[in-house]
C-alpha positions as CSV (number, residue, x, y, z in Angstrom):
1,X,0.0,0.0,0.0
2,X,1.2,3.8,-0.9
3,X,1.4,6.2,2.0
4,X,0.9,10.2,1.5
5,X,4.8,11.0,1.3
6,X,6.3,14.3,1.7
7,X,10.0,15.3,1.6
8,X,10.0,16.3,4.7
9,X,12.8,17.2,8.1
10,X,12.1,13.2,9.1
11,X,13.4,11.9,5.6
12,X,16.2,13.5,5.2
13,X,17.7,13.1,8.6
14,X,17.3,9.1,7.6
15,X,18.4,9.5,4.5
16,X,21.2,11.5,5.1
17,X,22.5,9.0,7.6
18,X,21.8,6.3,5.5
19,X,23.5,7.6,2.4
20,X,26.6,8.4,5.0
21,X,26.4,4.8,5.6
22,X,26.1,3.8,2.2
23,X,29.2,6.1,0.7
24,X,31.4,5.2,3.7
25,X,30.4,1.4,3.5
26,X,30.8,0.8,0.0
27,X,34.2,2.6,-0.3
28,X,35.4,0.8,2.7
29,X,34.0,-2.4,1.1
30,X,36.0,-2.6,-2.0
31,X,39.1,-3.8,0.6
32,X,37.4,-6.7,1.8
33,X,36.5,-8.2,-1.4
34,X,39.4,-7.2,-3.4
35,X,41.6,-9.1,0.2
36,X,39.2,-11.6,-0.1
37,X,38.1,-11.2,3.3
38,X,34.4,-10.7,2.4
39,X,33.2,-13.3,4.9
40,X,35.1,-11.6,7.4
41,X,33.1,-8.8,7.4
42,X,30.3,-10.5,8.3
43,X,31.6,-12.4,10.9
44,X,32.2,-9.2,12.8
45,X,29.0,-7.6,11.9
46,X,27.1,-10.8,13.9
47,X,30.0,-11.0,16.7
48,X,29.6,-6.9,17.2
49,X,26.3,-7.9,18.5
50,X,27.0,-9.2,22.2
51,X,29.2,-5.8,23.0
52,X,25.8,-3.5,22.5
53,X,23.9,-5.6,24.9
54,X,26.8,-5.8,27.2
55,X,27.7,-2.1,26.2
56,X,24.0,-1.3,28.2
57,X,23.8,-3.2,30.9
58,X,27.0,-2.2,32.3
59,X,26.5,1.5,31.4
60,X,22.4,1.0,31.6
61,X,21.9,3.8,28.9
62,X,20.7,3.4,24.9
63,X,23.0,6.3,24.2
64,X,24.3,5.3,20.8
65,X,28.3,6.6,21.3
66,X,28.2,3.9,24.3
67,X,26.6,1.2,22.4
68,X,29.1,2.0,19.5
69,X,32.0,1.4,21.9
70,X,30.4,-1.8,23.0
71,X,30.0,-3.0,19.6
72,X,34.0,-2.3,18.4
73,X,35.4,-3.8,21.9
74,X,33.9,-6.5,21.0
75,X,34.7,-6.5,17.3
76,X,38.4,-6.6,17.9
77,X,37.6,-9.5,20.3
78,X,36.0,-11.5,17.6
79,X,39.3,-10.2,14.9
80,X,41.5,-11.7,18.0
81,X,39.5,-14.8,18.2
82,X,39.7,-15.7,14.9
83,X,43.3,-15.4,14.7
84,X,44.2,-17.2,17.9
85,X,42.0,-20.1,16.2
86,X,43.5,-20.0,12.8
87,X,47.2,-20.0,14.1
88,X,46.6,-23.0,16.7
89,X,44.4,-25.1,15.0
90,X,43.9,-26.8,11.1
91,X,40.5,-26.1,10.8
92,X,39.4,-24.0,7.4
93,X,39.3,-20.3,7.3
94,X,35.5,-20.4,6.6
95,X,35.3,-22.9,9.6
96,X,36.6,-20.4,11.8
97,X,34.3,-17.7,10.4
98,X,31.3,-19.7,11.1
99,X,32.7,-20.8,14.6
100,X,33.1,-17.4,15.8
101,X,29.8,-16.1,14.1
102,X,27.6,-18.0,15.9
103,X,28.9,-18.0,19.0
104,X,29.4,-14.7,19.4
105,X,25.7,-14.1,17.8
106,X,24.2,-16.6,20.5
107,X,25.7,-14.8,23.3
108,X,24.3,-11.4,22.3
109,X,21.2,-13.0,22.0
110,X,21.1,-14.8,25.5
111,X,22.8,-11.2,27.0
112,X,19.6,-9.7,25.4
113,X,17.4,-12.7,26.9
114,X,19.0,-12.0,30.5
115,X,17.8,-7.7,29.7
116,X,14.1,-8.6,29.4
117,X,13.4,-11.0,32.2
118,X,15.9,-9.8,35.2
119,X,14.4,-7.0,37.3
120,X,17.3,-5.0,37.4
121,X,17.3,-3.9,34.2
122,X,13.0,-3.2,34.1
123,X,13.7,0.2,35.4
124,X,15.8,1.2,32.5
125,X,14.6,1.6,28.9
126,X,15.7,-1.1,27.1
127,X,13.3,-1.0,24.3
128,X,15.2,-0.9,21.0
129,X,17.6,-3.2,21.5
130,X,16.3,-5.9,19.2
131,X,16.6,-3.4,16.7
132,X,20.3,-3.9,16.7
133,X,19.9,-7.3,14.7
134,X,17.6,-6.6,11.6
135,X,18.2,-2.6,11.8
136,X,15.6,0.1,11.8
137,X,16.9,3.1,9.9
138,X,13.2,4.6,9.7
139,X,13.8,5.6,13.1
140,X,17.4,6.9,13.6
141,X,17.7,10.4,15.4
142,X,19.5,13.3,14.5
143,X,22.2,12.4,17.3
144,X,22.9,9.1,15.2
145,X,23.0,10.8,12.1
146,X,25.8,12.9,13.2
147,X,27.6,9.9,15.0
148,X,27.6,8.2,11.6
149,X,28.7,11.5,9.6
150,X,31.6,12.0,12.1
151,X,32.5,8.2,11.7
152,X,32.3,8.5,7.9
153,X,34.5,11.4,8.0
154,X,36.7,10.2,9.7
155,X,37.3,6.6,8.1
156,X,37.6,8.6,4.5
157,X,39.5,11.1,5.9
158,X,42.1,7.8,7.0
159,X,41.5,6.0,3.8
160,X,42.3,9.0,1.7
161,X,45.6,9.7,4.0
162,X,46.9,6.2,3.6
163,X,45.0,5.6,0.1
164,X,48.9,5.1,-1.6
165,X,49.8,2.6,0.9
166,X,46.2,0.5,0.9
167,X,46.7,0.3,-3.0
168,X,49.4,-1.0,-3.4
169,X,49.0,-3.1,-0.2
170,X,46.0,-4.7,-2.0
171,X,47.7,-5.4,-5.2
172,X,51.2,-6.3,-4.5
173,X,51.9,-7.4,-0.6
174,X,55.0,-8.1,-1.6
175,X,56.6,-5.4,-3.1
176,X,54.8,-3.3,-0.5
177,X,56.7,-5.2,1.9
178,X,60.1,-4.4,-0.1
179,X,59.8,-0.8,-0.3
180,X,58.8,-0.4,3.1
181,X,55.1,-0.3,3.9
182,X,53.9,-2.2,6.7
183,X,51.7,-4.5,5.3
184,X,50.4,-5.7,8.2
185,X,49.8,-2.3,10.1
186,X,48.1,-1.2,7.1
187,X,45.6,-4.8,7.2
188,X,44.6,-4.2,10.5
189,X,43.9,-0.3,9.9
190,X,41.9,-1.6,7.2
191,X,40.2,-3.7,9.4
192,X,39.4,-1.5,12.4
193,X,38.0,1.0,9.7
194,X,35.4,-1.9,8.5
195,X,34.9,-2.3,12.2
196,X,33.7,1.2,13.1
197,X,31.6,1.2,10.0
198,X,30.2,-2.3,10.9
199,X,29.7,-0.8,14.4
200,X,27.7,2.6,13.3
201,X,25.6,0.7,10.9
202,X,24.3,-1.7,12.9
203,X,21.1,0.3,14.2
204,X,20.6,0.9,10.5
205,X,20.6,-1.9,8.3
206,X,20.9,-4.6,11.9
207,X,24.3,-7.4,12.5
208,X,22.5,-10.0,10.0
209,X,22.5,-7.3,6.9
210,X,25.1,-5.2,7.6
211,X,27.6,-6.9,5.6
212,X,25.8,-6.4,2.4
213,X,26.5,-2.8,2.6
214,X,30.4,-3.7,2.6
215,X,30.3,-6.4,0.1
216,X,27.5,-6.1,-2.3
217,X,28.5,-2.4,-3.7
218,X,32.1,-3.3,-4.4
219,X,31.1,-6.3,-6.0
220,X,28.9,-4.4,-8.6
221,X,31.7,-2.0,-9.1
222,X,33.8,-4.6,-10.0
223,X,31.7,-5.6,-13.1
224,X,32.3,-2.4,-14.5
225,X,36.1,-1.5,-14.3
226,X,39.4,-2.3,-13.8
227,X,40.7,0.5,-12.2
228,X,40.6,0.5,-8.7
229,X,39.9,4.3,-8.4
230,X,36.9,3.8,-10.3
231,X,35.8,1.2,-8.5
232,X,36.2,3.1,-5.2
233,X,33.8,5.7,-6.8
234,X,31.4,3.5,-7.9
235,X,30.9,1.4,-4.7
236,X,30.5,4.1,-2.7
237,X,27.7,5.9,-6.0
238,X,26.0,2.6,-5.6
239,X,26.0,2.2,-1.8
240,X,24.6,6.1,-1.7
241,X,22.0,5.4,-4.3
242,X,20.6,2.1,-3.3
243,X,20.9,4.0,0.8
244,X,18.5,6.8,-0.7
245,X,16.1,4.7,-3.4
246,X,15.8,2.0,0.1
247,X,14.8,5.2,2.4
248,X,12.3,6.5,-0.4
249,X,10.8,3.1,-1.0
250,X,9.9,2.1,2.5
251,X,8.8,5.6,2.9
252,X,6.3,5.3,0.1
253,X,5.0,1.9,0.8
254,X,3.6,1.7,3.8
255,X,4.9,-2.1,6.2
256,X,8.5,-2.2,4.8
257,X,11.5,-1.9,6.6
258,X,14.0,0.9,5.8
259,X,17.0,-1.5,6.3
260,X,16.1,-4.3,4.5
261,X,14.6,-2.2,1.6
262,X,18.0,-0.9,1.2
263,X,19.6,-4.2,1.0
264,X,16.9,-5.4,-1.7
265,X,17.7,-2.3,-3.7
266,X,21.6,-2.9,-3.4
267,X,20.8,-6.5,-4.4
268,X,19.2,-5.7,-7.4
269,X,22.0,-3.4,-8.7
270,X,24.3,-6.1,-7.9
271,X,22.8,-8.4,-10.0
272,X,22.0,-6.2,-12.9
273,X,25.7,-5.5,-12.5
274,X,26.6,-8.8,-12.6
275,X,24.5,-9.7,-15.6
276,X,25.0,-6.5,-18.3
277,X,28.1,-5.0,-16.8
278,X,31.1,-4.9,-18.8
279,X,32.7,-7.6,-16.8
280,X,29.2,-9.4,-16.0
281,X,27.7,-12.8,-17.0
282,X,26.5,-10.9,-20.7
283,X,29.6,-9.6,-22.1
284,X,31.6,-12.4,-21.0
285,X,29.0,-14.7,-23.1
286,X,29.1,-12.3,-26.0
287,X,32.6,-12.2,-25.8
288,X,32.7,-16.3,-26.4
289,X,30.2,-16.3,-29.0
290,X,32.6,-13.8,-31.1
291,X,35.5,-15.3,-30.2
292,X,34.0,-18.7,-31.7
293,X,32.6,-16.9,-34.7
294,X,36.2,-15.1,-35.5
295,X,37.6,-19.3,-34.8
């Protein structure tokens, strides 16, 4: 059903966040797919979860800042986890991933459990919480709007500082190694930027979808270049459209969540990208065909 919709103060507070999100998310993304470390991002988005609940009931407050601290404590747990596992033990990478996912998940869900039946947390107003898993950009305030424009500043400020070293990082470890950079600094700055942008999305777009917003723009990107530059520019165009077309959708239609609507809209430019982009399923067919016609 279409609702009576009106441009109005409410909209663009939410989309200006979620376009924030978007820009900063899909920029940030490109690193994680082209490290291959895709899975990785959503391994932290679900782990993230346990440090908000925990984040309240030691501080008892919904303020976002303290949730947001919660969330990347427990972010660079999850980062410490996994590489404690994957140097001690034989299992697989995605193993690990999984492992660490779940648990971390299951544990923010029981914290949350303990939040809604003990009595010492019924005085305090923990209603919202939930929110935390699936999202719910429709109702983000003006004081989490400007957390997640400072955080967005800040992480492209960082990227743009060190953009020589993360390119060539990404490309050639090796020779990065030989001239001097410090690879490893440089993955783990990588990392804790994906970490605070996993951390200010999740009241958005929620721990179970935040992921897409690293790893769905960069991957439509891809289809269309080979320059990384223009690939940075276009994930970050495509997670700032899909952010705006998903607030204006579940705006309109009245019953449809603001996070998820993003997602779905990111999904479909995916695909599309994936199917007529230069480098998508099309071309590459077309390419063939010719190719066996010249033969």
């Amino acid at each position: 059903m279409v609702s009576n919709f009106t441009f109005d103060y409410f909209f663009w507070v939410v989309a200006l966040g979620s376009m924030a999100l978007g820009l900063v998310s899909g920029i940030v993304g490109t690193t994680l797919v082209l490290e291959k470390q895709s899975q990785l991002g959503d391994a932290i988005g679900h782990a993230v979860y346990p440090g908000v609940i925990l984040a309240f009931m030691i501080f008892q407050t919904r303020q976002t800042s303290v949730l947001l601290l919660g969330a990347i404590v427990f972010g660079l747990i999850a980062f410490w986890l996994i590489g404690f596992i994957r140097k001690y033990s034989q299992f697989p990478y995605e193993s690990i991933l999984a492992l660490v996912l779940s648990s971390l998940f299951s544990l923010g869900l029981l914290l949350y459990n303990i939040v809604q039946t003990s009595p010492r947390f019924q005085t305090v107003n923990f209603a919202g919480l939930n929110t935390y898993i699936m999202g719910q950009a429709a109702f983000l305030m003006r004081s989490d709007v400007e957390l997640i424009l400072m955080v967005t500043v800040l992480v492209l400020s960082v990227f743009w500082l060190f953009y020589p070293k993360i390119k060539i990082t990404l490309f050639d470890r090796v020779f990065a190694e030989t001239i001097g950079i410090n690879t490893s600094w440089i993955s783990h700055l990588l990392l804790l930027m994906g970490l605070l942008v996993i951390s200010v999305g999740l009241q958005a777009v929620g721990a179970k979808l935040i992921s897409s917003m690293l790893i769905a723009p960069a991957i439509a990107a891809q289809q269309w270049t080979n320059a990384y530059p223009r690939m940075i520019w276009l994930s970050g165009l495509f997670g700032t459209i899909a952010a705006f077309l998903g607030t204006l959708l579940s705006t309109v239609i009245t019953n449809i969540a603001t996070g998820p609507m993003i997602v779905v809209v990111l999904t479909i430019i995916a695909l599309f990208s994936l199917i007529v982009g230069p480098k998508g399923i099309l071309m590459e067919h077309l390419y063939k065909k010719s190719q066996e016609v010249v033969s």
